[in-house]
Biopython code that builds the backbone (N, CA, C, O; Angstrom):
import numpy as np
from Bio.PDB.StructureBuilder import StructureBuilder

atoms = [
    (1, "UNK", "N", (0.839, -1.179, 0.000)),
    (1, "UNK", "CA", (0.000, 0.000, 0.000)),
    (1, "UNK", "C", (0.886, 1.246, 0.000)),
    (1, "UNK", "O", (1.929, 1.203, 0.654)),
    (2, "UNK", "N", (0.586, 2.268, -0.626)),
    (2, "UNK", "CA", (1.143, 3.596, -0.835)),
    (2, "UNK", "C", (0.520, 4.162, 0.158)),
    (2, "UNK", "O", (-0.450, 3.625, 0.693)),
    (3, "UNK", "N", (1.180, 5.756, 0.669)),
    (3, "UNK", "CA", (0.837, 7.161, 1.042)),
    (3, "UNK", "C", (-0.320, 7.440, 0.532)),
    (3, "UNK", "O", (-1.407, 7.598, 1.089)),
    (4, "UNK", "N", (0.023, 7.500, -0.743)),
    (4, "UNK", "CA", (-0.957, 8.198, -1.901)),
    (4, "UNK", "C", (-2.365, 7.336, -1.683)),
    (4, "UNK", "O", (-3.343, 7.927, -2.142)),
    (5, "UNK", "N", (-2.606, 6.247, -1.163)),
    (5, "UNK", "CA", (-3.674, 5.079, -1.745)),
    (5, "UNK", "C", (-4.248, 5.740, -0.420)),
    (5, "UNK", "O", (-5.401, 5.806, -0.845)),
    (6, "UNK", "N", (-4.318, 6.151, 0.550)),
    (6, "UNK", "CA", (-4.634, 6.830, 2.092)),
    (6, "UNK", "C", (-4.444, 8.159, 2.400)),
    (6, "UNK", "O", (-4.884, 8.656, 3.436)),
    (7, "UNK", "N", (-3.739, 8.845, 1.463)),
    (7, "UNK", "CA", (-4.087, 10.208, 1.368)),
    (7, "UNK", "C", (-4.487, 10.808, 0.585)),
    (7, "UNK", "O", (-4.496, 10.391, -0.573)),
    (8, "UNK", "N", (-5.128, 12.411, 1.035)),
    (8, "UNK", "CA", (-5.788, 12.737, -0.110)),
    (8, "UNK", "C", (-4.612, 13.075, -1.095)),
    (8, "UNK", "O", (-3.684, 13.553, -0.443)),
    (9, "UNK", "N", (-4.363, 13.006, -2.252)),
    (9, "UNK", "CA", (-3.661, 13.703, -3.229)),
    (9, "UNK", "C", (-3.607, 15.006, -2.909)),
    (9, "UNK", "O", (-2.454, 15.378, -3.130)),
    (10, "UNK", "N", (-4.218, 15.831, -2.529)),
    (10, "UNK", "CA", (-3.450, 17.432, -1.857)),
    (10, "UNK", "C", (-3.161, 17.962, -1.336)),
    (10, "UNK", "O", (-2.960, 19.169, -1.467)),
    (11, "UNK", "N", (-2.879, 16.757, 0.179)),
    (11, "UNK", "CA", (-1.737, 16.834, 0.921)),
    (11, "UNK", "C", (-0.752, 16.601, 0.543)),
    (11, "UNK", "O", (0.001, 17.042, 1.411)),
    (12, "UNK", "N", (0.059, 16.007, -0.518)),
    (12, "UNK", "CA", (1.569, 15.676, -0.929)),
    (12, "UNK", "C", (2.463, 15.912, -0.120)),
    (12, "UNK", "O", (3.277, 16.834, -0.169)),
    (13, "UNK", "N", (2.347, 14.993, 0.766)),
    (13, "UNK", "CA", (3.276, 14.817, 2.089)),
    (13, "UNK", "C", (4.387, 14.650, 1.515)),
    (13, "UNK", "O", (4.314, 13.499, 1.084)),
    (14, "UNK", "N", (5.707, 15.209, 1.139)),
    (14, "UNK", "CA", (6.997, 15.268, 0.872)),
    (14, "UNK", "C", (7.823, 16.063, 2.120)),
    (14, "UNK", "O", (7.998, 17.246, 1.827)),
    (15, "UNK", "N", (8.376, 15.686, 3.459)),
    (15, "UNK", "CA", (9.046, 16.171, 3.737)),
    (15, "UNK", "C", (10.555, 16.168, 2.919)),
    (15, "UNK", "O", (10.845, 15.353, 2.043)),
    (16, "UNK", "N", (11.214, 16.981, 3.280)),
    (16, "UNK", "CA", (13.093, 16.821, 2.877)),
    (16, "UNK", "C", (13.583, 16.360, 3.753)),
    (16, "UNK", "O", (13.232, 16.588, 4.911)),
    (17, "UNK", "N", (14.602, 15.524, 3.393)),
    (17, "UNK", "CA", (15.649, 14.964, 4.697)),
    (17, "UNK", "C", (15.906, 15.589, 5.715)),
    (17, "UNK", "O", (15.934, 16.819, 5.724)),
    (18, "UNK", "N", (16.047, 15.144, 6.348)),
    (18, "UNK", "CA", (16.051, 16.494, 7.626)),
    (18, "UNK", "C", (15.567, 17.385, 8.066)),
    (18, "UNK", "O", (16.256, 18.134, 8.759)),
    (19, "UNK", "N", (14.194, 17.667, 7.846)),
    (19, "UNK", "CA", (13.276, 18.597, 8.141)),
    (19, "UNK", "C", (12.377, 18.129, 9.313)),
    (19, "UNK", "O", (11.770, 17.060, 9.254)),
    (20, "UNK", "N", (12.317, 18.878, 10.271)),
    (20, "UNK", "CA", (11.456, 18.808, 11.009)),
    (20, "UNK", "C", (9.982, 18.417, 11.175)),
    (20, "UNK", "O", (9.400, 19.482, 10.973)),
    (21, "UNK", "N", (9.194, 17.625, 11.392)),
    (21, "UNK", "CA", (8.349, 17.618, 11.340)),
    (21, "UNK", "C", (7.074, 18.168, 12.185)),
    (21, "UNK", "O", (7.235, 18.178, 13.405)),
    (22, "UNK", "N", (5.804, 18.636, 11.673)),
    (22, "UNK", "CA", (5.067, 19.055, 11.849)),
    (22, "UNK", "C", (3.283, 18.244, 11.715)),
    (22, "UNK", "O", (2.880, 18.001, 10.577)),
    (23, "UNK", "N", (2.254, 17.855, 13.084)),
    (23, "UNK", "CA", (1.470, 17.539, 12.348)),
    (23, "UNK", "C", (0.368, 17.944, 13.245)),
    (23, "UNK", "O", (0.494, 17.644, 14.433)),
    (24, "UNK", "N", (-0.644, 18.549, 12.884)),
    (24, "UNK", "CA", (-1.322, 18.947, 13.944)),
    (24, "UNK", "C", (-2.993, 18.541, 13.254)),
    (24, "UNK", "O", (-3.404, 18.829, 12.130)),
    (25, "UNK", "N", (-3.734, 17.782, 14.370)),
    (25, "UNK", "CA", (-4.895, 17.248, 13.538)),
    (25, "UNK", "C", (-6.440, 17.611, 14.702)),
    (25, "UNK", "O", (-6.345, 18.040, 15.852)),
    (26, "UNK", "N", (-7.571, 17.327, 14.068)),
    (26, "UNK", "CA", (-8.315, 17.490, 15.372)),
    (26, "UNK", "C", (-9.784, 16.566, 14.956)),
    (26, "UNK", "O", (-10.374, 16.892, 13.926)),
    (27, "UNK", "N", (-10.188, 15.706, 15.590)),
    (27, "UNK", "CA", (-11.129, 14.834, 15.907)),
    (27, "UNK", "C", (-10.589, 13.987, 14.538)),
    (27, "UNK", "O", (-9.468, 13.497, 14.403)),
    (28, "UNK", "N", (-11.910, 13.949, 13.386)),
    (28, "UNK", "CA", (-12.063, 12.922, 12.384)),
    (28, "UNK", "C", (-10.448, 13.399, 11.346)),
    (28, "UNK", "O", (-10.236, 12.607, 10.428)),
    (29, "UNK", "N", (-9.541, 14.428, 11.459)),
    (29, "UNK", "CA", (-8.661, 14.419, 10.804)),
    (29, "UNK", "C", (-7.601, 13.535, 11.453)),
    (29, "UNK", "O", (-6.917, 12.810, 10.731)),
    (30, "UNK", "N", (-7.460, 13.548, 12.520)),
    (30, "UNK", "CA", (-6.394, 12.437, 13.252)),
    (30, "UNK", "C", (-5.945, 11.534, 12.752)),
    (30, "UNK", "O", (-4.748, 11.250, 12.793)),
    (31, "UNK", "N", (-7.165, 10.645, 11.948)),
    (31, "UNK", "CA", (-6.128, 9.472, 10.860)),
    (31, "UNK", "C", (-5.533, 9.697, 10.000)),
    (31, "UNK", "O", (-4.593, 8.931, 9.790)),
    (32, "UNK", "N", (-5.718, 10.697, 9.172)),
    (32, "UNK", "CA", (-4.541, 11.130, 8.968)),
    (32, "UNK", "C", (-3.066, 11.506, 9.445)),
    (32, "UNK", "O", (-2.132, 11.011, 8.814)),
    (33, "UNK", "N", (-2.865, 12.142, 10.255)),
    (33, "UNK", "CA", (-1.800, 12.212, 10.868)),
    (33, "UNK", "C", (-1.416, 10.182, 11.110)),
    (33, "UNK", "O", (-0.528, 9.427, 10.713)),
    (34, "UNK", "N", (-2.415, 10.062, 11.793)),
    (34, "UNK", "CA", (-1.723, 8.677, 12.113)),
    (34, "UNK", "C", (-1.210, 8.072, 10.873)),
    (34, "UNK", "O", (-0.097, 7.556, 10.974)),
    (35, "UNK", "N", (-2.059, 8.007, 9.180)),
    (35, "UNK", "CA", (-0.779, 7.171, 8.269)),
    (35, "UNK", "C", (-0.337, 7.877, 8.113)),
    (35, "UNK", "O", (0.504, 7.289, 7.434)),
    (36, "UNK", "N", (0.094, 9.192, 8.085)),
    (36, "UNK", "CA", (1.559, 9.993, 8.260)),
    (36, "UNK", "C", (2.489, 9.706, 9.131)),
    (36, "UNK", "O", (3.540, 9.281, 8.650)),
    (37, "UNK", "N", (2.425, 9.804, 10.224)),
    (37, "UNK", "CA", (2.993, 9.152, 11.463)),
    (37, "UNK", "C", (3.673, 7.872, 11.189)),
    (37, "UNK", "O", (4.743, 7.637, 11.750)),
    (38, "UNK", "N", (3.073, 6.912, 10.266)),
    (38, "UNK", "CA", (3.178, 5.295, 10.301)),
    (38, "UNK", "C", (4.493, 5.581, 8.946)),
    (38, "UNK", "O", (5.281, 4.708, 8.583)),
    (39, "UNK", "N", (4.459, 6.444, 8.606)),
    (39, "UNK", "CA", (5.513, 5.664, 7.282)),
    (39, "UNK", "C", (6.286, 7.179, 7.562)),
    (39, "UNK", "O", (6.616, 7.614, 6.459)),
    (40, "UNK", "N", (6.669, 8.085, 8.600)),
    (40, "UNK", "CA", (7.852, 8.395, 8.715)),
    (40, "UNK", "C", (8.853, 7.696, 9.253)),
    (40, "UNK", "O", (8.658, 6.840, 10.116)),
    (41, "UNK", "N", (10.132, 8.032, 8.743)),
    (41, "UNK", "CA", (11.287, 7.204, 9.270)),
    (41, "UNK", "C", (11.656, 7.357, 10.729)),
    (41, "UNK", "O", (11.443, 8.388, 11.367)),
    (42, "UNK", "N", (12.217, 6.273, 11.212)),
    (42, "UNK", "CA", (12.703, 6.237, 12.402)),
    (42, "UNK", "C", (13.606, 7.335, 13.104)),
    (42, "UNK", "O", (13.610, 7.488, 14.325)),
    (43, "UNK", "N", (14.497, 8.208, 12.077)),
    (43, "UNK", "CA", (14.936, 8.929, 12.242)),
    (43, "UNK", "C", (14.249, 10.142, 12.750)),
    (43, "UNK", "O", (14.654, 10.876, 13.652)),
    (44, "UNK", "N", (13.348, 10.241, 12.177)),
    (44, "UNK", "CA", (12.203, 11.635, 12.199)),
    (44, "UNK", "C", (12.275, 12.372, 13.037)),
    (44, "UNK", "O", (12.693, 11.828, 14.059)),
    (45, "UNK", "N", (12.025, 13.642, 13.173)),
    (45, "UNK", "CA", (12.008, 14.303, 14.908)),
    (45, "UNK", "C", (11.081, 15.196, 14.090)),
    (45, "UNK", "O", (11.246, 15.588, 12.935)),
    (46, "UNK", "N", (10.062, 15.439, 14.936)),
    (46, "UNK", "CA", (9.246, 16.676, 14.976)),
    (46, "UNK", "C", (8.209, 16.629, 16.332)),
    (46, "UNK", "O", (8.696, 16.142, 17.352)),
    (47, "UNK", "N", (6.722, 17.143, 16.388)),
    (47, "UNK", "CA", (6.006, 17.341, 17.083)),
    (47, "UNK", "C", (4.501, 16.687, 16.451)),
    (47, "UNK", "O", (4.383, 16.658, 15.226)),
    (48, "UNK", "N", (3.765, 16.350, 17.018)),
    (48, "UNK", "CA", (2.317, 15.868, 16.883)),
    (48, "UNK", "C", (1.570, 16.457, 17.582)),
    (48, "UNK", "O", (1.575, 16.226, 18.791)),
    (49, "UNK", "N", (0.609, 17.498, 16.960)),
    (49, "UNK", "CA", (-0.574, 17.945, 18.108)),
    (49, "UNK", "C", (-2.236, 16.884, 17.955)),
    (49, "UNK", "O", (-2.660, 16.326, 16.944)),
    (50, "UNK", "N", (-2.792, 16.917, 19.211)),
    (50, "UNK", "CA", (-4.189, 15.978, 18.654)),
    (50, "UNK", "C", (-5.090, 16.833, 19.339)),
    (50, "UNK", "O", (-4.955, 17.195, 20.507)),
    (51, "UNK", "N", (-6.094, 17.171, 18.508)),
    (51, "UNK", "CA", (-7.443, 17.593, 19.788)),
    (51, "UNK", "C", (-8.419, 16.857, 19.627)),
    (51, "UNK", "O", (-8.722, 16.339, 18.552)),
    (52, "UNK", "N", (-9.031, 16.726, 20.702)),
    (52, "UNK", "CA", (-9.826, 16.079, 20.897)),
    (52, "UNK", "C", (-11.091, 16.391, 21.779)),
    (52, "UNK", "O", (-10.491, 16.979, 22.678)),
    (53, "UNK", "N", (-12.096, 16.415, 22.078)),
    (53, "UNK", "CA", (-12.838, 17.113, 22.774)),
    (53, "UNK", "C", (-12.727, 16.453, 24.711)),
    (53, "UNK", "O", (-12.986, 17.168, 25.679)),
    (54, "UNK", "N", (-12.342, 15.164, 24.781)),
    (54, "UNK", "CA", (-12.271, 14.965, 25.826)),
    (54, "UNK", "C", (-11.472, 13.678, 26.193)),
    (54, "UNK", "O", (-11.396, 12.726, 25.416)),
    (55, "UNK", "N", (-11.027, 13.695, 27.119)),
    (55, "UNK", "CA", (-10.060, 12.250, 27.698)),
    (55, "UNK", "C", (-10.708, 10.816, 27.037)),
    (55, "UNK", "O", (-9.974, 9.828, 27.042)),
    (56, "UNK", "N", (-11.753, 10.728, 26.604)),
    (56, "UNK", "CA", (-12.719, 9.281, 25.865)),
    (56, "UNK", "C", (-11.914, 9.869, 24.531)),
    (56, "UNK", "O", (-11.534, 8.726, 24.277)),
    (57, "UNK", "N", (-11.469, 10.460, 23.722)),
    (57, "UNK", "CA", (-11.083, 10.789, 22.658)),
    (57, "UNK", "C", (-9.243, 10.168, 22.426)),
    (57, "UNK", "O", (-8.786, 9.887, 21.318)),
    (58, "UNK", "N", (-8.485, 10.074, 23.674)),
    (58, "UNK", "CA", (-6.980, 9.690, 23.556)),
    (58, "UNK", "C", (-6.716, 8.449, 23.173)),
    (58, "UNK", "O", (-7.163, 7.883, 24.170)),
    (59, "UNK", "N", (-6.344, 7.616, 22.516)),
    (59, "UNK", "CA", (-5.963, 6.579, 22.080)),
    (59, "UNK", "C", (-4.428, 6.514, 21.834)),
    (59, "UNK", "O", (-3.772, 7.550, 21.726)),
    (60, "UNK", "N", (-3.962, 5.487, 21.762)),
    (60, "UNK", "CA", (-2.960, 5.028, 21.321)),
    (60, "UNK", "C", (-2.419, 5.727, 19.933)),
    (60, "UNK", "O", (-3.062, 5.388, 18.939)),
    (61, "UNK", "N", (-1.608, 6.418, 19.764)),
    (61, "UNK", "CA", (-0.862, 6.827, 18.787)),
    (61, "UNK", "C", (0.640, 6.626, 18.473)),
    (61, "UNK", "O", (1.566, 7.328, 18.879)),
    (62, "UNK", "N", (0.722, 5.340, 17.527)),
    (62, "UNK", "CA", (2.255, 5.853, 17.317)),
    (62, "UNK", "C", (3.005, 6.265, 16.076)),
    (62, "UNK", "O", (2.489, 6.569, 15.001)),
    (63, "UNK", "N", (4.443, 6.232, 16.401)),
    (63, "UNK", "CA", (5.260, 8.032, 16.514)),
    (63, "UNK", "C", (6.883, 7.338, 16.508)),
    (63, "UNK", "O", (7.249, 6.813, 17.559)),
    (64, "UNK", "N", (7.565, 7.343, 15.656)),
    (64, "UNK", "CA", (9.450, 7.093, 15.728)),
    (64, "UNK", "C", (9.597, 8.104, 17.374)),
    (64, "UNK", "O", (9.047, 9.101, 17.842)),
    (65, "UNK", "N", (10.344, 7.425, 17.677)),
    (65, "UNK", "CA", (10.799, 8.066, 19.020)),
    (65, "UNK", "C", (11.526, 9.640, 19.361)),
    (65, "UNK", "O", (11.899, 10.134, 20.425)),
    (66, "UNK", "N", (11.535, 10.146, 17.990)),
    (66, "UNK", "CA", (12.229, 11.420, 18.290)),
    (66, "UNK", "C", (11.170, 12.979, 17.847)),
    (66, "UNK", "O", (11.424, 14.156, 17.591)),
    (67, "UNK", "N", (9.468, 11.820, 17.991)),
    (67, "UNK", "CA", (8.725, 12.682, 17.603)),
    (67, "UNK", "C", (7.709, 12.505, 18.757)),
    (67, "UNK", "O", (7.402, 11.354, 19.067)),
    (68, "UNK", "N", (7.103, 13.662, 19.488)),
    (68, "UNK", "CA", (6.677, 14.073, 20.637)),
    (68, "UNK", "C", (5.544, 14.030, 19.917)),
    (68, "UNK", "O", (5.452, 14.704, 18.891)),
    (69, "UNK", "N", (4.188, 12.971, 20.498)),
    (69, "UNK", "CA", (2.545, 13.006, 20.685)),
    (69, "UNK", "C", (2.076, 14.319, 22.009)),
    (69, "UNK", "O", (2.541, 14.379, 23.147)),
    (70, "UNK", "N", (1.359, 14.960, 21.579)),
    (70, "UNK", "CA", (0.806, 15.605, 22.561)),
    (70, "UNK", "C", (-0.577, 15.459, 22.153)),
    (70, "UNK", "O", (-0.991, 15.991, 21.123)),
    (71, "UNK", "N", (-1.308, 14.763, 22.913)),
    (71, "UNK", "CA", (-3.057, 15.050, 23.326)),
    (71, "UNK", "C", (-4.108, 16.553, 23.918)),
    (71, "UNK", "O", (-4.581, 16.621, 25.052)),
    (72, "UNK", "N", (-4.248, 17.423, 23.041)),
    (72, "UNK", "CA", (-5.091, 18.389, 23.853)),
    (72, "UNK", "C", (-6.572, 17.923, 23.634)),
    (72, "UNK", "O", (-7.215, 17.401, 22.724)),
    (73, "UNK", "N", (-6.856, 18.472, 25.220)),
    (73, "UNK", "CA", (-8.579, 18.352, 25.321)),
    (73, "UNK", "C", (-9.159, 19.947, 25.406)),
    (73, "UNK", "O", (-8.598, 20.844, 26.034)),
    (74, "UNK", "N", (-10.658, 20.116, 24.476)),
    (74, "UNK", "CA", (-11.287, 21.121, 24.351)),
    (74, "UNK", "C", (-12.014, 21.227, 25.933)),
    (74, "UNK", "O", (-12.569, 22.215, 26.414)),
    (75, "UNK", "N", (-11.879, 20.316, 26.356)),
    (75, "UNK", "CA", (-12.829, 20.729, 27.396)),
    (75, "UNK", "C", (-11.754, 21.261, 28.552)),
    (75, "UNK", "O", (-11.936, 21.488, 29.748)),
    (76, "UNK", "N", (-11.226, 21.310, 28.186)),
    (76, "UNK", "CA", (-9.966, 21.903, 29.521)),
    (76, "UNK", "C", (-9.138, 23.180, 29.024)),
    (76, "UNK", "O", (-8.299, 23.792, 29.685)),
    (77, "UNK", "N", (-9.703, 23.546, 27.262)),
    (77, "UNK", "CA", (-9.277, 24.684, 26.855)),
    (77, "UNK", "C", (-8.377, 24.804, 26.174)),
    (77, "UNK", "O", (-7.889, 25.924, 26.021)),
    (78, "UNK", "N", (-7.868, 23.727, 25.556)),
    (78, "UNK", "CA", (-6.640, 23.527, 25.071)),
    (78, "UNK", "C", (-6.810, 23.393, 23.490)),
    (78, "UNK", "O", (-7.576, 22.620, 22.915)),
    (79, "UNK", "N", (-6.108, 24.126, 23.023)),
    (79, "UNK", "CA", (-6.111, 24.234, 21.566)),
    (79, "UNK", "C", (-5.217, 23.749, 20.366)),
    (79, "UNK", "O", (-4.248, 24.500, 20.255)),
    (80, "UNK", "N", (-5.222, 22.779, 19.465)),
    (80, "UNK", "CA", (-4.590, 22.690, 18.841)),
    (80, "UNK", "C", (-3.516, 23.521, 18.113)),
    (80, "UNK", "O", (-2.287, 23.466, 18.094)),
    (81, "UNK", "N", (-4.630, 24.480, 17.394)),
    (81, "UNK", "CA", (-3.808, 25.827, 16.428)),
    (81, "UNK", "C", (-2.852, 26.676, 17.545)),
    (81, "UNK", "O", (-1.778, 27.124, 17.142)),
    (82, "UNK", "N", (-3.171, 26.843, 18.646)),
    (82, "UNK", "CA", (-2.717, 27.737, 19.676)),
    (82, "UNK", "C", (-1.171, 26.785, 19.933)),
    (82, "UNK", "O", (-0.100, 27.330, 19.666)),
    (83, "UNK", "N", (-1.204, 25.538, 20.396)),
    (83, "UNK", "CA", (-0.187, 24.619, 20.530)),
    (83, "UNK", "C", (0.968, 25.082, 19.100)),
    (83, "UNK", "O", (1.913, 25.870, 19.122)),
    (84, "UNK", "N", (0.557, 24.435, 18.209)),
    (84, "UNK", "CA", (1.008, 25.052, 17.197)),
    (84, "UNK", "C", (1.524, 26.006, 16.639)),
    (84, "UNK", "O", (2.365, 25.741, 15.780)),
    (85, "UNK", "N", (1.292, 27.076, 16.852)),
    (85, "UNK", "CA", (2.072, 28.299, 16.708)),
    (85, "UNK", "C", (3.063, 28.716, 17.769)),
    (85, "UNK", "O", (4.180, 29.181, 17.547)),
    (86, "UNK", "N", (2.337, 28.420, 19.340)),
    (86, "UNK", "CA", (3.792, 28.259, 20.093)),
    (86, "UNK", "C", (4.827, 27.698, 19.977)),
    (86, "UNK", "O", (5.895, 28.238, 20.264)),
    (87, "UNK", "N", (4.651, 25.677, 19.227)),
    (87, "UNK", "CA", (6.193, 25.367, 19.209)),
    (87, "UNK", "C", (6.260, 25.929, 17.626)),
    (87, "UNK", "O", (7.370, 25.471, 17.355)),
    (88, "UNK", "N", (5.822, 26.623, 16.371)),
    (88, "UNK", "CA", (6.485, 27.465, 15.545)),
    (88, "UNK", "C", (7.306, 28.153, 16.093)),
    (88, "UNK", "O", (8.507, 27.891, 16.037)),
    (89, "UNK", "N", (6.822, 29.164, 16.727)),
    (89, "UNK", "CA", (7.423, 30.381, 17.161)),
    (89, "UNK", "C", (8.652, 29.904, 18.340)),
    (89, "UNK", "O", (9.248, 30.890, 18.775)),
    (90, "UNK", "N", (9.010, 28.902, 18.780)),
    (90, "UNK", "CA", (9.743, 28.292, 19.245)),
    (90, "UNK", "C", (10.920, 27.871, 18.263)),
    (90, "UNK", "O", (12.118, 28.155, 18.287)),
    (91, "UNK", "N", (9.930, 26.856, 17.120)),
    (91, "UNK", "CA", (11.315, 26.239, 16.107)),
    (91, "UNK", "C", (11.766, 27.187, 15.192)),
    (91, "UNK", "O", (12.966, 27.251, 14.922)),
    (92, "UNK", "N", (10.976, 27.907, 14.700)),
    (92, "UNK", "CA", (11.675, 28.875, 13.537)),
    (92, "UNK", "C", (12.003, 30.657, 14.046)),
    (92, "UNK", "O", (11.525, 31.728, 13.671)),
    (93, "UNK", "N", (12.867, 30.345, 14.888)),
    (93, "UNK", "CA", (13.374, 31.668, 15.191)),
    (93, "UNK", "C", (14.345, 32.429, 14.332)),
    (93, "UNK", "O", (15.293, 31.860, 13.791)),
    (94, "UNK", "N", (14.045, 34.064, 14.173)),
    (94, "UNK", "CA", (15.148, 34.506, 13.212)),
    (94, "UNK", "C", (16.875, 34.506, 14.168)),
    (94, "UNK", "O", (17.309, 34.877, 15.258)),
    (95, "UNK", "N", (17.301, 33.940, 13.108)),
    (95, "UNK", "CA", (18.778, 33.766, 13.479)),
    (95, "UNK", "C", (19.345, 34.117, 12.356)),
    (95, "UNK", "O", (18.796, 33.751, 11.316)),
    (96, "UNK", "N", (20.798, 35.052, 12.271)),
    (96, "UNK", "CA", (21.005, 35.520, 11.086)),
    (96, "UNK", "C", (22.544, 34.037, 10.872)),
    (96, "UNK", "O", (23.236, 34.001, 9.855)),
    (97, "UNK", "N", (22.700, 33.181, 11.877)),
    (97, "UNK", "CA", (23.664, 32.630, 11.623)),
    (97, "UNK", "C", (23.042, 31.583, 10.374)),
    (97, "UNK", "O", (23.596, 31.549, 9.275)),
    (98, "UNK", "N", (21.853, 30.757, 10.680)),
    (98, "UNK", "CA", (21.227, 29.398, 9.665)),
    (98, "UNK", "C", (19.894, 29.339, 9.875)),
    (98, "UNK", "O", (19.231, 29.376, 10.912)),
    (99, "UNK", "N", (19.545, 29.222, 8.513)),
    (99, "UNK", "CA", (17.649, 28.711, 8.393)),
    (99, "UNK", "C", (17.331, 27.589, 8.894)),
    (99, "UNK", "O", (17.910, 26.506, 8.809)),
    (100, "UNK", "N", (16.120, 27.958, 9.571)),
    (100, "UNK", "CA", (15.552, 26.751, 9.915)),
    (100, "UNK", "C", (14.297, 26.062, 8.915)),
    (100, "UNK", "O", (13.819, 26.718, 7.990)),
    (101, "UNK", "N", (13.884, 24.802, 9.200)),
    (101, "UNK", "CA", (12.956, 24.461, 8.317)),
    (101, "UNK", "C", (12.106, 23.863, 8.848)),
    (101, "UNK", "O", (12.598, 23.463, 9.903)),
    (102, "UNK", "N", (10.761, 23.432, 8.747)),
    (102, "UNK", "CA", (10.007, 22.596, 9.431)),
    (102, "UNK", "C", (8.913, 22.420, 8.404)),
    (102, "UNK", "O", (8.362, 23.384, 7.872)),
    (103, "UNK", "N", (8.540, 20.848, 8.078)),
    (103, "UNK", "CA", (7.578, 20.663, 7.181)),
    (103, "UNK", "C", (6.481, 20.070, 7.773)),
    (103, "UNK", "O", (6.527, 18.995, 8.370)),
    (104, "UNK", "N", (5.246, 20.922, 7.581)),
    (104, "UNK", "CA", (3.811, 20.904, 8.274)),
    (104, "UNK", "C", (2.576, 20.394, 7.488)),
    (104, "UNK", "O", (2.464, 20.521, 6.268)),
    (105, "UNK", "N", (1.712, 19.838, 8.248)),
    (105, "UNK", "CA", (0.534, 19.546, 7.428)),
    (105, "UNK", "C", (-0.318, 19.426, 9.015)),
    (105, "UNK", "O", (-0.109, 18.639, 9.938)),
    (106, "UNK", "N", (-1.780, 21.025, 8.837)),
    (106, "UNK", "CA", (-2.273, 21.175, 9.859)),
    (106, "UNK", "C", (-3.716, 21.058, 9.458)),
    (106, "UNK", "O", (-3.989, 21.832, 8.541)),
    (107, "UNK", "N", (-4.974, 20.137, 9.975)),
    (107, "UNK", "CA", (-6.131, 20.278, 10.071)),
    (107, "UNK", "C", (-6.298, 21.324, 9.376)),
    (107, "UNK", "O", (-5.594, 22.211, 9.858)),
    (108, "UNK", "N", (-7.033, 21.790, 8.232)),
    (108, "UNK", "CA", (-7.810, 23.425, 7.684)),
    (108, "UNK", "C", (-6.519, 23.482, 6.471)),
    (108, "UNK", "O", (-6.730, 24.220, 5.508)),
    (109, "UNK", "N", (-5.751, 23.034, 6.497)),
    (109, "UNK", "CA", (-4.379, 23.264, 5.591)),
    (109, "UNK", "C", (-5.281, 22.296, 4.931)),
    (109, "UNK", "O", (-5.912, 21.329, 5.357)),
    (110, "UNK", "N", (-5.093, 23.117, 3.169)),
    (110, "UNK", "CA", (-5.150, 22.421, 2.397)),
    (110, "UNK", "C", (-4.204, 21.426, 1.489)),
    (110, "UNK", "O", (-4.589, 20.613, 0.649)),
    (111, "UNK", "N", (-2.766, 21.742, 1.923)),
    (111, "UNK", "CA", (-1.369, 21.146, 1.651)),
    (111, "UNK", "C", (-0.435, 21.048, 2.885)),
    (111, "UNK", "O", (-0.388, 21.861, 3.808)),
    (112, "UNK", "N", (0.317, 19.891, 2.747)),
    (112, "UNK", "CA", (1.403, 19.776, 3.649)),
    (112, "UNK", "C", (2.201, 21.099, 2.991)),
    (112, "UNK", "O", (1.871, 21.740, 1.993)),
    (113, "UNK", "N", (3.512, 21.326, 3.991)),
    (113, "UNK", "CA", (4.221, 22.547, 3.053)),
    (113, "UNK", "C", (5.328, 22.845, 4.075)),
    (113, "UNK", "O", (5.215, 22.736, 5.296)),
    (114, "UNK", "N", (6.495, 23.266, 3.341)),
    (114, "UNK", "CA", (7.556, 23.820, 4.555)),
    (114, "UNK", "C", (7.465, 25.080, 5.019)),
    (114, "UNK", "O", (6.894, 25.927, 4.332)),
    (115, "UNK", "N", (7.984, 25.382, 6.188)),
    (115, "UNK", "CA", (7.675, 26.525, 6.852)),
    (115, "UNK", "C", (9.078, 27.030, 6.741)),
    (115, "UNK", "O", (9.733, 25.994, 6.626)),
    (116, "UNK", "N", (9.882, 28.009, 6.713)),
    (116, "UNK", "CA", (10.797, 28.279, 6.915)),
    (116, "UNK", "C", (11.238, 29.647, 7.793)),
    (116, "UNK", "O", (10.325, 30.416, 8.092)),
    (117, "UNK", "N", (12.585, 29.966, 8.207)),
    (117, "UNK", "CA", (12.547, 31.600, 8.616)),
    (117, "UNK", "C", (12.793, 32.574, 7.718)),
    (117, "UNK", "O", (12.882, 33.788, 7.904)),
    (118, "UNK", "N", (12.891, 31.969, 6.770)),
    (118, "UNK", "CA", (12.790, 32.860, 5.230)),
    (118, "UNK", "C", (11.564, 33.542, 5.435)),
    (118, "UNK", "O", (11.349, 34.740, 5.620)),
    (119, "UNK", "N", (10.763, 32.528, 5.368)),
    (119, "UNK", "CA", (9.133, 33.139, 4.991)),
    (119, "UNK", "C", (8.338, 33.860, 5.907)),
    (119, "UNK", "O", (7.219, 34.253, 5.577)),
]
sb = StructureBuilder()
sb.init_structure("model")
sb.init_model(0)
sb.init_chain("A")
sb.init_seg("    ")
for serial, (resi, resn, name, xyz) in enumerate(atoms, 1):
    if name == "N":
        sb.init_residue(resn, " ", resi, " ")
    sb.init_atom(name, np.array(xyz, "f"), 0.0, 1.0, " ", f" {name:<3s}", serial, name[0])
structure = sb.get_structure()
């Protein structure tokens, strides 16, 4: 089975070697992330956000070990998009020494896509 045979065609999940990863999903988008999740490499490092409306919503998710699951619940106020832009604004800081990169695909995004401190 392919990516492609489980995703939509306009996500075109292409990270680059070494890019950070990014995936932030919320209720019925979650499986997605999860066959994303399933056929990154072991190597991988990025972040996973999930929302969910409540603790009956957490399941089992897995994740290569150098990529952090985080579970938010709506009922305790916790926001996906909000999560999200904090660890952005965390990973892509301007530094005039080297660019950073991080390749994302977020719930409401109509494409995966890299983020950079270029942009």
């Amino acid at each position: 089975m392919l990516l492609s045979d489980v995703l939509s065609a306009s996500i075109a999940w292409n990270p680059g070697e070494g890019d950070s990863v990014l995936l932030g999903a919320v209720d019925d988008d979650i499986a997605i992330a999860e066959t994303v999740a399933a056929t990154l490499p072991p190597k991988a490092r990025g972040r996973v956000f999930l929302e969910v409306e409540d603790a009956s919503g957490i399941r089992d998710f897995v994740a290569p070990g150098r990529v952090c699951v985080t579970w938010l619940r709506r009922d305790r106020g916790q926001s996906m998009r909000a999560a999200v832009d904090a660890w952005l604004a965390e990973m892509l800081p301007i530094e005039a020494e080297r660019e950073h990169q991080v390749y994302a695909w977020v719930s409401g995004d109509r494409v995966a896509h890299a983020l950079t401190t270029s942009r």
